[in-house]
PDB file of N, CA, C and O in Angstrom:
ATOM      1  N   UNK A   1       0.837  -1.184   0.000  1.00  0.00           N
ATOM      2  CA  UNK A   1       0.000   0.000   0.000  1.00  0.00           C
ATOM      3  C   UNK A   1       0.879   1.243   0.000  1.00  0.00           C
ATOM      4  O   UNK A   1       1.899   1.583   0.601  1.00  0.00           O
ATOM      5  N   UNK A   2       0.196   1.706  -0.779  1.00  0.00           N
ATOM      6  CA  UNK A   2       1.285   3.568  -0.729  1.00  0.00           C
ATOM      7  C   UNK A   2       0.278   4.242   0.597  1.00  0.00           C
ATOM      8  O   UNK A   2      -0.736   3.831   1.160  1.00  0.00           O
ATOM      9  N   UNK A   3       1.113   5.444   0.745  1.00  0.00           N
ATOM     10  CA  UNK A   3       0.595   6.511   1.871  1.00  0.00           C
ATOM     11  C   UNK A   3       0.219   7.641   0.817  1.00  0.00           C
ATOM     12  O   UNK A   3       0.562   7.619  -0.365  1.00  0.00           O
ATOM     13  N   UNK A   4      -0.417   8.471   1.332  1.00  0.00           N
ATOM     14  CA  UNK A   4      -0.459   9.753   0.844  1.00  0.00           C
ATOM     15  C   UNK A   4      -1.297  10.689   1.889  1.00  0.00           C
ATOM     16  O   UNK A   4      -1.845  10.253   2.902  1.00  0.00           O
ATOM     17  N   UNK A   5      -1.299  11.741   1.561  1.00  0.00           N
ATOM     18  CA  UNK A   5      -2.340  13.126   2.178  1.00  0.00           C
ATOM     19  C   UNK A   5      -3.664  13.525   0.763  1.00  0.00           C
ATOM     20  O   UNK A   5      -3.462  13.840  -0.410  1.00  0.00           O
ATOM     21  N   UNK A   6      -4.783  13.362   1.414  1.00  0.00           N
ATOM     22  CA  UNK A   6      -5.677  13.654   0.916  1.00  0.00           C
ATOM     23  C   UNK A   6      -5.388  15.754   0.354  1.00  0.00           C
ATOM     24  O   UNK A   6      -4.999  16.732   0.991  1.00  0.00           O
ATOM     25  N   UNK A   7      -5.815  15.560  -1.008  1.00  0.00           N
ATOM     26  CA  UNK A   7      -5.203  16.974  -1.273  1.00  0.00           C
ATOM     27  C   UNK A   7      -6.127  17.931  -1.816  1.00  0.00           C
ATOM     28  O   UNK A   7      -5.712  19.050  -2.117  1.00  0.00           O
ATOM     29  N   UNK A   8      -6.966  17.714  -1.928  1.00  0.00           N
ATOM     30  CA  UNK A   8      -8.545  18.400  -2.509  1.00  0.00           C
ATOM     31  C   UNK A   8      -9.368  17.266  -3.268  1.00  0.00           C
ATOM     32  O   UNK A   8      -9.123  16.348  -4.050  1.00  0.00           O
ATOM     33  N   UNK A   9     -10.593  17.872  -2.554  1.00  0.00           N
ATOM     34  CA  UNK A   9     -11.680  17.221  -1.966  1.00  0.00           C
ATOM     35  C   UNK A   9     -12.976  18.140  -3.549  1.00  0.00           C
ATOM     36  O   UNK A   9     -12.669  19.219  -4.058  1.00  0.00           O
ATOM     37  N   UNK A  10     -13.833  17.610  -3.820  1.00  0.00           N
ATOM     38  CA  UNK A  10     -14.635  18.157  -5.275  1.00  0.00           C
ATOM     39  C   UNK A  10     -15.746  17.163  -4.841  1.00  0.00           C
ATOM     40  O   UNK A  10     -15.684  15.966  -4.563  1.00  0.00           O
ATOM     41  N   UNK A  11     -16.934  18.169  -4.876  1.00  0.00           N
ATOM     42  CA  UNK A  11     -18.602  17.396  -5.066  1.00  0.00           C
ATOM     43  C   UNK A  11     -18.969  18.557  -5.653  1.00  0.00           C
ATOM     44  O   UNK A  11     -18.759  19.727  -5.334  1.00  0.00           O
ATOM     45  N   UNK A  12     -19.901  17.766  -7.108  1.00  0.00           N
ATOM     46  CA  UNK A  12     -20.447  18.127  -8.060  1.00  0.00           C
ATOM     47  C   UNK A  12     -21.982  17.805  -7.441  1.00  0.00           C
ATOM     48  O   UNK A  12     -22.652  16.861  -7.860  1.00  0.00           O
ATOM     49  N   UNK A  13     -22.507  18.847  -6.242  1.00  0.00           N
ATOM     50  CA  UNK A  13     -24.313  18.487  -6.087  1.00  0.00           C
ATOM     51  C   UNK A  13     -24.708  18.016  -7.565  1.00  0.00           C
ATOM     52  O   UNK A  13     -24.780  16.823  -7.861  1.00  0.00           O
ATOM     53  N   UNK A  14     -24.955  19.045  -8.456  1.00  0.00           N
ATOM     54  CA  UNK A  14     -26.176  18.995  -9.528  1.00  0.00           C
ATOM     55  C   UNK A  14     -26.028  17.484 -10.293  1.00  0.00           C
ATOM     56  O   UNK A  14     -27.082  17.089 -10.792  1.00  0.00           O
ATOM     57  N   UNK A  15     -25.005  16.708 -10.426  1.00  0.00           N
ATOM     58  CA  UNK A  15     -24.374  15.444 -11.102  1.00  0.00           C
ATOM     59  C   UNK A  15     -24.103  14.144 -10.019  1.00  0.00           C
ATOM     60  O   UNK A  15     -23.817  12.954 -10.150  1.00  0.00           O
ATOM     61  N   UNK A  16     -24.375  15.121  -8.807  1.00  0.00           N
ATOM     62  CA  UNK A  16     -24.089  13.709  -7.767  1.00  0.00           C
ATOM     63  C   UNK A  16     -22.880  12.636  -7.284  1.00  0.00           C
ATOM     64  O   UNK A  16     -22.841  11.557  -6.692  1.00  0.00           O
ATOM     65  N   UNK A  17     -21.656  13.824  -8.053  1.00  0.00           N
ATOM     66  CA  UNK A  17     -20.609  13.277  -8.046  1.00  0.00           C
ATOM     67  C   UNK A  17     -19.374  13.231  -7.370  1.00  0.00           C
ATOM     68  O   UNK A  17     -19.054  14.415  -7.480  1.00  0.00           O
ATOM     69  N   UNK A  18     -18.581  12.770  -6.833  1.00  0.00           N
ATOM     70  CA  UNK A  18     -16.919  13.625  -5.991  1.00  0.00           C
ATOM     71  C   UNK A  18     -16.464  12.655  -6.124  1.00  0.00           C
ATOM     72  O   UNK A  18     -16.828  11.481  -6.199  1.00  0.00           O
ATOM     73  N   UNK A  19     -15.038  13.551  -6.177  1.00  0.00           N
ATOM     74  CA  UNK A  19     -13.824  13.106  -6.014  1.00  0.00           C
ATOM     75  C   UNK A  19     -13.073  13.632  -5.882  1.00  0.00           C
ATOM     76  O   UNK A  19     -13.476  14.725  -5.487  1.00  0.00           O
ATOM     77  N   UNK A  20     -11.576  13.618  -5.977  1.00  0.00           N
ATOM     78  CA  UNK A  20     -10.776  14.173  -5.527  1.00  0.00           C
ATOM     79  C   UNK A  20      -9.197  13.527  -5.585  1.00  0.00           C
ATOM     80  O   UNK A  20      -8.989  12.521  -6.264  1.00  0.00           O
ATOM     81  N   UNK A  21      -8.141  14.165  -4.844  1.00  0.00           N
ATOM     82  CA  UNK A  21      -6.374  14.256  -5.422  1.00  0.00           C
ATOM     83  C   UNK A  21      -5.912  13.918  -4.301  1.00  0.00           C
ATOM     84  O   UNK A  21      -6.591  13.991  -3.276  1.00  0.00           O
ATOM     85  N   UNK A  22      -4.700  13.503  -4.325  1.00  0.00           N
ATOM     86  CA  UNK A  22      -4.036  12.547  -3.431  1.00  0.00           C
ATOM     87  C   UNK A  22      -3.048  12.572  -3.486  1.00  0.00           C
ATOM     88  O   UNK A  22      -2.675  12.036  -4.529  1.00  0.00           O
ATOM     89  N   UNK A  23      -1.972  13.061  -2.683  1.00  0.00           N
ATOM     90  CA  UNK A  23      -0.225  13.552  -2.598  1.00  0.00           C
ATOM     91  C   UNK A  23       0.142  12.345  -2.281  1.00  0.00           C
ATOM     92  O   UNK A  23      -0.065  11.773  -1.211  1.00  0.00           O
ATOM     93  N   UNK A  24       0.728  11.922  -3.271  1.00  0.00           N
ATOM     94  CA  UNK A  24       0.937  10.298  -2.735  1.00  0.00           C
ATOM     95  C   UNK A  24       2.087  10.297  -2.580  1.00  0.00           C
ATOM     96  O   UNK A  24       2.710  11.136  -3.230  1.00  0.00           O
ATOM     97  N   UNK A  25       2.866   9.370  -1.664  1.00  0.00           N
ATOM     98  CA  UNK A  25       4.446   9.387  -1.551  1.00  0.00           C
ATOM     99  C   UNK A  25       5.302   8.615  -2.683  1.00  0.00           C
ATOM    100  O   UNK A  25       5.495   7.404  -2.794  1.00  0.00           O
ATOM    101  N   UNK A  26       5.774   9.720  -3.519  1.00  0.00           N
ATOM    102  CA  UNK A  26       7.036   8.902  -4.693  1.00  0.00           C
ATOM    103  C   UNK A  26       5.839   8.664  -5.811  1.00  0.00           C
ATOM    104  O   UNK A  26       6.207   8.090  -6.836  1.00  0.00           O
ATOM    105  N   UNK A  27       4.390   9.059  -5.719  1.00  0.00           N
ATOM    106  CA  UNK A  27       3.634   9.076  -6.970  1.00  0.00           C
ATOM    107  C   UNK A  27       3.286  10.242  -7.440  1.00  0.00           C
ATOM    108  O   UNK A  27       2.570  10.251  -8.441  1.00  0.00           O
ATOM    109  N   UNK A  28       3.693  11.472  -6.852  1.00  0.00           N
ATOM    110  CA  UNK A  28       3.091  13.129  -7.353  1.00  0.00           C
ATOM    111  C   UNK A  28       1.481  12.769  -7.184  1.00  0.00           C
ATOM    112  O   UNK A  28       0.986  11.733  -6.739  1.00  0.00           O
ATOM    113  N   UNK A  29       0.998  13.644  -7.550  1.00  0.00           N
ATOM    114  CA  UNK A  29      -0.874  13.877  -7.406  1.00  0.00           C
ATOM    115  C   UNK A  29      -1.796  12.698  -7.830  1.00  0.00           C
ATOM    116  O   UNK A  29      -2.123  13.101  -8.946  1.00  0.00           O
ATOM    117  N   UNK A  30      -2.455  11.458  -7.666  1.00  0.00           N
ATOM    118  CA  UNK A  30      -3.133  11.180  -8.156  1.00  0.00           C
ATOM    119  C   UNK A  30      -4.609  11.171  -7.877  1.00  0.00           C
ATOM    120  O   UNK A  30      -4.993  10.956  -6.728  1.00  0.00           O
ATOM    121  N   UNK A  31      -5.614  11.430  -9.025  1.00  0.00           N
ATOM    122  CA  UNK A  31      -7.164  11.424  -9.165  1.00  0.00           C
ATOM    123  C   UNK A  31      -7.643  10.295  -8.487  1.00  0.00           C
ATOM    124  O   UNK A  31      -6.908   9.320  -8.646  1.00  0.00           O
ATOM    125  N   UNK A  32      -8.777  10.064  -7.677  1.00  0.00           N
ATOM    126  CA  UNK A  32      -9.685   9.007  -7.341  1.00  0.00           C
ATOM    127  C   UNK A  32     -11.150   9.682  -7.212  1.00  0.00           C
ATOM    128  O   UNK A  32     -11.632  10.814  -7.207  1.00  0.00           O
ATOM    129  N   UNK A  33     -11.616   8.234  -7.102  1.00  0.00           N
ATOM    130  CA  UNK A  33     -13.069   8.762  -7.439  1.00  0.00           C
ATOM    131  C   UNK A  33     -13.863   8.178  -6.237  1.00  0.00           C
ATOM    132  O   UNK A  33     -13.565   7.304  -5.423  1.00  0.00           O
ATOM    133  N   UNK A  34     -15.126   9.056  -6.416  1.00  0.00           N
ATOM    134  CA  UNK A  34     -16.199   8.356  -4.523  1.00  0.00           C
ATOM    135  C   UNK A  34     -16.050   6.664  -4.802  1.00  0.00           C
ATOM    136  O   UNK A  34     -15.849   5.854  -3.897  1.00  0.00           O
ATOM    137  N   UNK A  35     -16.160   6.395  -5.923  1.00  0.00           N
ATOM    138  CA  UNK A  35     -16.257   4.642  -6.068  1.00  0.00           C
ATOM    139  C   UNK A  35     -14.743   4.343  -5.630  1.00  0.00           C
ATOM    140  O   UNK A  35     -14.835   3.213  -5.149  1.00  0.00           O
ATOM    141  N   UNK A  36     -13.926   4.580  -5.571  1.00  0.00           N
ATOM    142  CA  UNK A  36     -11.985   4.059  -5.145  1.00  0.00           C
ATOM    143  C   UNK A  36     -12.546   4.140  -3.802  1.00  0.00           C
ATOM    144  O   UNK A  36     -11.501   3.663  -3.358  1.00  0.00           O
ATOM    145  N   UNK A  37     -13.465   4.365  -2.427  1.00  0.00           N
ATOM    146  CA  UNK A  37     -12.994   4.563  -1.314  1.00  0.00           C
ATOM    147  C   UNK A  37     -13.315   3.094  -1.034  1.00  0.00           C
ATOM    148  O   UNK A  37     -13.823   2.435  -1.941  1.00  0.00           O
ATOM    149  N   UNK A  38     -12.947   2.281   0.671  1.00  0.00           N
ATOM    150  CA  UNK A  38     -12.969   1.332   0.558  1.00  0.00           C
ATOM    151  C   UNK A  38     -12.975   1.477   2.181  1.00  0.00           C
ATOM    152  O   UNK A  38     -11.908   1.689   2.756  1.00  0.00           O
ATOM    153  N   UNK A  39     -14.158   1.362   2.890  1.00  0.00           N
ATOM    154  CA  UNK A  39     -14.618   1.520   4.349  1.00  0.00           C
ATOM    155  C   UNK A  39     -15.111   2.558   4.961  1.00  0.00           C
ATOM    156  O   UNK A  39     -15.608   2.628   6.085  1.00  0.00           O
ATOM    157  N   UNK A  40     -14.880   3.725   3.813  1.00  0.00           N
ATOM    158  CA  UNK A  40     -14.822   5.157   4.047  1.00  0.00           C
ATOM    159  C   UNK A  40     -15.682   6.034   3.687  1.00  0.00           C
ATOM    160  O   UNK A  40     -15.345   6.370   2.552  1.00  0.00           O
ATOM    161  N   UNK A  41     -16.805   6.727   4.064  1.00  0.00           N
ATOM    162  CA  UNK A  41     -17.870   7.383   2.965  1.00  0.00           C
ATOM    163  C   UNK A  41     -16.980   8.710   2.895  1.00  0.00           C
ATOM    164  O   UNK A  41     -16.143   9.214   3.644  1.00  0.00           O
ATOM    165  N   UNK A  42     -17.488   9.017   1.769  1.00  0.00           N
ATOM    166  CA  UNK A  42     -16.724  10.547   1.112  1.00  0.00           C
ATOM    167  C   UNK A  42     -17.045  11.618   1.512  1.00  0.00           C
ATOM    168  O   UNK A  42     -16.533  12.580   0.939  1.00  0.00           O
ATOM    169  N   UNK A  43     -17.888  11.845   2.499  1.00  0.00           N
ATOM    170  CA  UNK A  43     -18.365  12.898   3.305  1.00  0.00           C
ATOM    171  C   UNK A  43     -17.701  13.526   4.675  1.00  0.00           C
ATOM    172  O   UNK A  43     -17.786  14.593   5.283  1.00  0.00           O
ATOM    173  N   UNK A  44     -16.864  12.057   4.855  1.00  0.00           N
ATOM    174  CA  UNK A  44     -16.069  12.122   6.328  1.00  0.00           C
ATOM    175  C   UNK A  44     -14.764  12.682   5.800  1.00  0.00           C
ATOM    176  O   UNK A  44     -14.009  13.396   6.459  1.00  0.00           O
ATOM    177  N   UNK A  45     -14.553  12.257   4.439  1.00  0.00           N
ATOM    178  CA  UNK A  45     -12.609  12.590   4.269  1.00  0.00           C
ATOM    179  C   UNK A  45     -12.515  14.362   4.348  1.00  0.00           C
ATOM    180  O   UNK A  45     -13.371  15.209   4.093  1.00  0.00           O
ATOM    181  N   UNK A  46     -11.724  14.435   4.605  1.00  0.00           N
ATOM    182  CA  UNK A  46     -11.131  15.794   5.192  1.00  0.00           C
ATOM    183  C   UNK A  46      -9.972  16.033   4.476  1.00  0.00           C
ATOM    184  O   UNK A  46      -9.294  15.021   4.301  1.00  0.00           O
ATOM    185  N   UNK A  47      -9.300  17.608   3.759  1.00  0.00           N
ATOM    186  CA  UNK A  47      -8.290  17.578   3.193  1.00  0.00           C
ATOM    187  C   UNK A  47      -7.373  17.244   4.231  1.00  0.00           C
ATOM    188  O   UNK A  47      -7.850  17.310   5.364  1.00  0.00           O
ATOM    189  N   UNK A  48      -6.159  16.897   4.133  1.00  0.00           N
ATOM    190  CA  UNK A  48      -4.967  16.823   4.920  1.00  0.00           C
ATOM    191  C   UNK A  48      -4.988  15.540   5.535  1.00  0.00           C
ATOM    192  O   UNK A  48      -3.908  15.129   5.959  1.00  0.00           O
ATOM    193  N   UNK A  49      -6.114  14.739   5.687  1.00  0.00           N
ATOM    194  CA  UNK A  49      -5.780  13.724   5.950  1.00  0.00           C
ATOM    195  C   UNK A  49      -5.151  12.370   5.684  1.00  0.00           C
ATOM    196  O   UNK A  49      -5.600  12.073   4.577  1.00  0.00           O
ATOM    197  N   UNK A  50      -4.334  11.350   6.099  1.00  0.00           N
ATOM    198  CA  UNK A  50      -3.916  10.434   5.380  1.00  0.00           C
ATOM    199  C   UNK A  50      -4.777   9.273   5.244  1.00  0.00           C
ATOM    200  O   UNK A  50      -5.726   8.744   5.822  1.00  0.00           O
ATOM    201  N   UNK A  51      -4.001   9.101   4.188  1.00  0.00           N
ATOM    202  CA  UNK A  51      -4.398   7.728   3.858  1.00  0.00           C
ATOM    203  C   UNK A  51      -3.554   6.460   3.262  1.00  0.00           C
ATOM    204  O   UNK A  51      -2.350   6.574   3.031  1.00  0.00           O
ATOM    205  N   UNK A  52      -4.131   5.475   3.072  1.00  0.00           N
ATOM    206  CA  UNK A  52      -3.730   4.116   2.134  1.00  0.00           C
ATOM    207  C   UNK A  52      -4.300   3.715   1.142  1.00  0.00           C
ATOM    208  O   UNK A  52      -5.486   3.446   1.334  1.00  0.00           O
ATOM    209  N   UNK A  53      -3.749   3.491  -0.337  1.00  0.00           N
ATOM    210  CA  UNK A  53      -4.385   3.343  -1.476  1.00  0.00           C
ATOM    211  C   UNK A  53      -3.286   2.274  -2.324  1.00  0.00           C
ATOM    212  O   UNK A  53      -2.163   1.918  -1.967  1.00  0.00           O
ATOM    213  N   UNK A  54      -3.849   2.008  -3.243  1.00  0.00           N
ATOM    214  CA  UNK A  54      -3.088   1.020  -4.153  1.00  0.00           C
ATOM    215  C   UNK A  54      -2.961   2.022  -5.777  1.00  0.00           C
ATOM    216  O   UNK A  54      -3.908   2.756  -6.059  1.00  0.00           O
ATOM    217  N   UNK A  55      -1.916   1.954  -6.588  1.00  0.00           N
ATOM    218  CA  UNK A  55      -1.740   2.440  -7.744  1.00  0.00           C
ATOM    219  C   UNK A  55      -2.864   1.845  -8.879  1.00  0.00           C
ATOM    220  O   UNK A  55      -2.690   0.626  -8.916  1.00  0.00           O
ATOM    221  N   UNK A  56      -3.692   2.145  -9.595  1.00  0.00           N
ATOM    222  CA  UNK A  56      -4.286   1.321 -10.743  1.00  0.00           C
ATOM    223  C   UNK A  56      -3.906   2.548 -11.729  1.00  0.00           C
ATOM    224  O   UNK A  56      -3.010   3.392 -11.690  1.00  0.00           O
ATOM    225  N   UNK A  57      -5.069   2.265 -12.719  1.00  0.00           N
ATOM    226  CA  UNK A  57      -5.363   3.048 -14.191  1.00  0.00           C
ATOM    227  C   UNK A  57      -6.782   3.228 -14.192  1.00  0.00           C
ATOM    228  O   UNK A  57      -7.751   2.587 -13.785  1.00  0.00           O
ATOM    229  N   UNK A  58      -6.546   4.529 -14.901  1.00  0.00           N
ATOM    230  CA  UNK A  58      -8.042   4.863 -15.251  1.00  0.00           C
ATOM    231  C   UNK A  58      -8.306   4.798 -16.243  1.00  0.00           C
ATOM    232  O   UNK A  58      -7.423   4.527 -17.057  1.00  0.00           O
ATOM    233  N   UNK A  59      -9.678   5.016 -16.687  1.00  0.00           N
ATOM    234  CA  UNK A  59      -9.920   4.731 -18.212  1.00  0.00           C
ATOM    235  C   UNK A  59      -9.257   5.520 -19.326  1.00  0.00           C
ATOM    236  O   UNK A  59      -9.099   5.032 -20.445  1.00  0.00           O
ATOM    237  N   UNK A  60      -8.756   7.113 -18.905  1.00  0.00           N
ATOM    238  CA  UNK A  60      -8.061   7.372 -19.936  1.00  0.00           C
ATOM    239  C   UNK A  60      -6.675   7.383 -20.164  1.00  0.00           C
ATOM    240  O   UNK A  60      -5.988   8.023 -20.960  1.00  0.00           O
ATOM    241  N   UNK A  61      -6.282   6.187 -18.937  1.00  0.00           N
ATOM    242  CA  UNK A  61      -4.738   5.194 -19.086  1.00  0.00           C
ATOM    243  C   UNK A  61      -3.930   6.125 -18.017  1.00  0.00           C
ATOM    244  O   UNK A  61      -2.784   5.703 -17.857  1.00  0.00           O
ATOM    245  N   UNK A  62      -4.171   7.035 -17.412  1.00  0.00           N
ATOM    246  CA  UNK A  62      -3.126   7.597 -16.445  1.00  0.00           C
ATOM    247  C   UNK A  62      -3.450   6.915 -15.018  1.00  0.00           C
ATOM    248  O   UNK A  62      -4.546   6.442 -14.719  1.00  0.00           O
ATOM    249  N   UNK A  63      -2.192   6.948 -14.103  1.00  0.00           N
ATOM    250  CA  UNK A  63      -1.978   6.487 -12.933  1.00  0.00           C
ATOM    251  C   UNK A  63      -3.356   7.094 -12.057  1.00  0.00           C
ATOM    252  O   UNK A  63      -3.525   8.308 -11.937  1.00  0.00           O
ATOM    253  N   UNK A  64      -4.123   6.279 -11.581  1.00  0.00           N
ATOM    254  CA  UNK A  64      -5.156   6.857 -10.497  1.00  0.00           C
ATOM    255  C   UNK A  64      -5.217   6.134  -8.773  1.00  0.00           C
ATOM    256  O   UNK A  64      -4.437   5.254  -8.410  1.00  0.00           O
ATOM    257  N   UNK A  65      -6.149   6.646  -8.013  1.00  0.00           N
ATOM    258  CA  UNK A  65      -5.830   6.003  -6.295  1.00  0.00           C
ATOM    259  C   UNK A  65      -6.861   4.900  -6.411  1.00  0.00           C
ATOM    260  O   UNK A  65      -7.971   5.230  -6.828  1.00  0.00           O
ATOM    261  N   UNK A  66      -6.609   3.456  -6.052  1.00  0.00           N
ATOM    262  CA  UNK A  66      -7.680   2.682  -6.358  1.00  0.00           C
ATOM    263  C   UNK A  66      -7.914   2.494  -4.382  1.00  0.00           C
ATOM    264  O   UNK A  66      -7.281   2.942  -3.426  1.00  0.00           O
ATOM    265  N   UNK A  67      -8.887   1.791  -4.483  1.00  0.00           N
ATOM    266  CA  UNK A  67      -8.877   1.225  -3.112  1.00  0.00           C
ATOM    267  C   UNK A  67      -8.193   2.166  -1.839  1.00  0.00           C
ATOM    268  O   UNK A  67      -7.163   2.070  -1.171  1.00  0.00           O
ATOM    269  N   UNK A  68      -9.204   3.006  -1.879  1.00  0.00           N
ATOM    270  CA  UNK A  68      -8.170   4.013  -0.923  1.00  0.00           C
ATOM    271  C   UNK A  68      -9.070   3.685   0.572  1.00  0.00           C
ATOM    272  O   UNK A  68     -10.146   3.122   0.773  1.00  0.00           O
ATOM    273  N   UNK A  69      -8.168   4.263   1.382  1.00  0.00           N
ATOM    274  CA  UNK A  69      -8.925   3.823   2.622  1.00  0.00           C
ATOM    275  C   UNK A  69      -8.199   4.905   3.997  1.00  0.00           C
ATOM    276  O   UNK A  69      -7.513   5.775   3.460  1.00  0.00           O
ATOM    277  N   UNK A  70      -8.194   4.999   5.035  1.00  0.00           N
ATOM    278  CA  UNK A  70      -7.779   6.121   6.033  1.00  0.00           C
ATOM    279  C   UNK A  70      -6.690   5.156   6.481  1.00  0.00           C
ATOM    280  O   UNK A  70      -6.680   3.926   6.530  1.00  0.00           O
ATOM    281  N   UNK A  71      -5.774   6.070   6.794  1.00  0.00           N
ATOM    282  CA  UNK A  71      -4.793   4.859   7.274  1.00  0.00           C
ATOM    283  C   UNK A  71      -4.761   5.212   8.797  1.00  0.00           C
ATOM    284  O   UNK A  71      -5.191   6.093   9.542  1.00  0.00           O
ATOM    285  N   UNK A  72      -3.912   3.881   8.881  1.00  0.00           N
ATOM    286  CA  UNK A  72      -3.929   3.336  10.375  1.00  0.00           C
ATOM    287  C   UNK A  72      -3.159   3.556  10.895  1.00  0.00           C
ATOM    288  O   UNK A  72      -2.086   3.051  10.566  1.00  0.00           O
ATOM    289  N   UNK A  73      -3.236   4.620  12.252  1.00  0.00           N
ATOM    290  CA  UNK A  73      -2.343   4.975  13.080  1.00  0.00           C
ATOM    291  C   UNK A  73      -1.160   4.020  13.566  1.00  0.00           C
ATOM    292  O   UNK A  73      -1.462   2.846  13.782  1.00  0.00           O
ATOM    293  N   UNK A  74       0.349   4.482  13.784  1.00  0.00           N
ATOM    294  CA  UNK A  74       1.324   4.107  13.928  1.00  0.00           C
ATOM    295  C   UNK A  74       1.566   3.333  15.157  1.00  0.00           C
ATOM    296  O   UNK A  74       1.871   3.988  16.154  1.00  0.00           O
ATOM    297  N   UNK A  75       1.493   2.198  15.248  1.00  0.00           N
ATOM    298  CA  UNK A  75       1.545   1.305  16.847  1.00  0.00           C
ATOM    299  C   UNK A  75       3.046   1.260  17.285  1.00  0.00           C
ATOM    300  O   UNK A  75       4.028   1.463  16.571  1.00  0.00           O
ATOM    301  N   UNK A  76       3.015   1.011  18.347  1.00  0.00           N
ATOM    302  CA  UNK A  76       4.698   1.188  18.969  1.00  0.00           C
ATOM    303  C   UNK A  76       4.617   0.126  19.819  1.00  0.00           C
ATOM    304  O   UNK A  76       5.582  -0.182  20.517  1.00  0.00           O
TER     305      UNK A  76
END
């Protein structure tokens, strides 16, 4: 799983849609969409927060956040 910081956050009311960008570590910015979250409703994510996601493709072939999810605090 990569890390990243949630980096802007986008809901389209009139289309019913969001998504949003993802500072990923060693991947620069990538796009995901409300369907990539994975335990998480899209209402709770907050910019700045982290997370865990996996690399895929999107349909128009660039790097996107698949399976993203909040990540899990650091145990000691």
């Amino acid at each position: 799983m990569t890390k990243g910081t949630i980096k802007l956050l986008v809901h389209h009311k009139l289309v019913d849609d969001s998504y949003g960008f993802i500072k990923g570590e060693g991947e620069g910015d990538l796009f995901f969409h409300h369907n990539d979250l994975q335990g998480v409703d899209y209402s709770s994510l907050r910019e700045g927060q982290q997370v865990e996601f996996e690399v895929g493709q999107g349909r128009d072939g660039r790097k996107k956040a698949v399976n993203v999810r909040l990540a899990q605090p650091k145990t000691e």
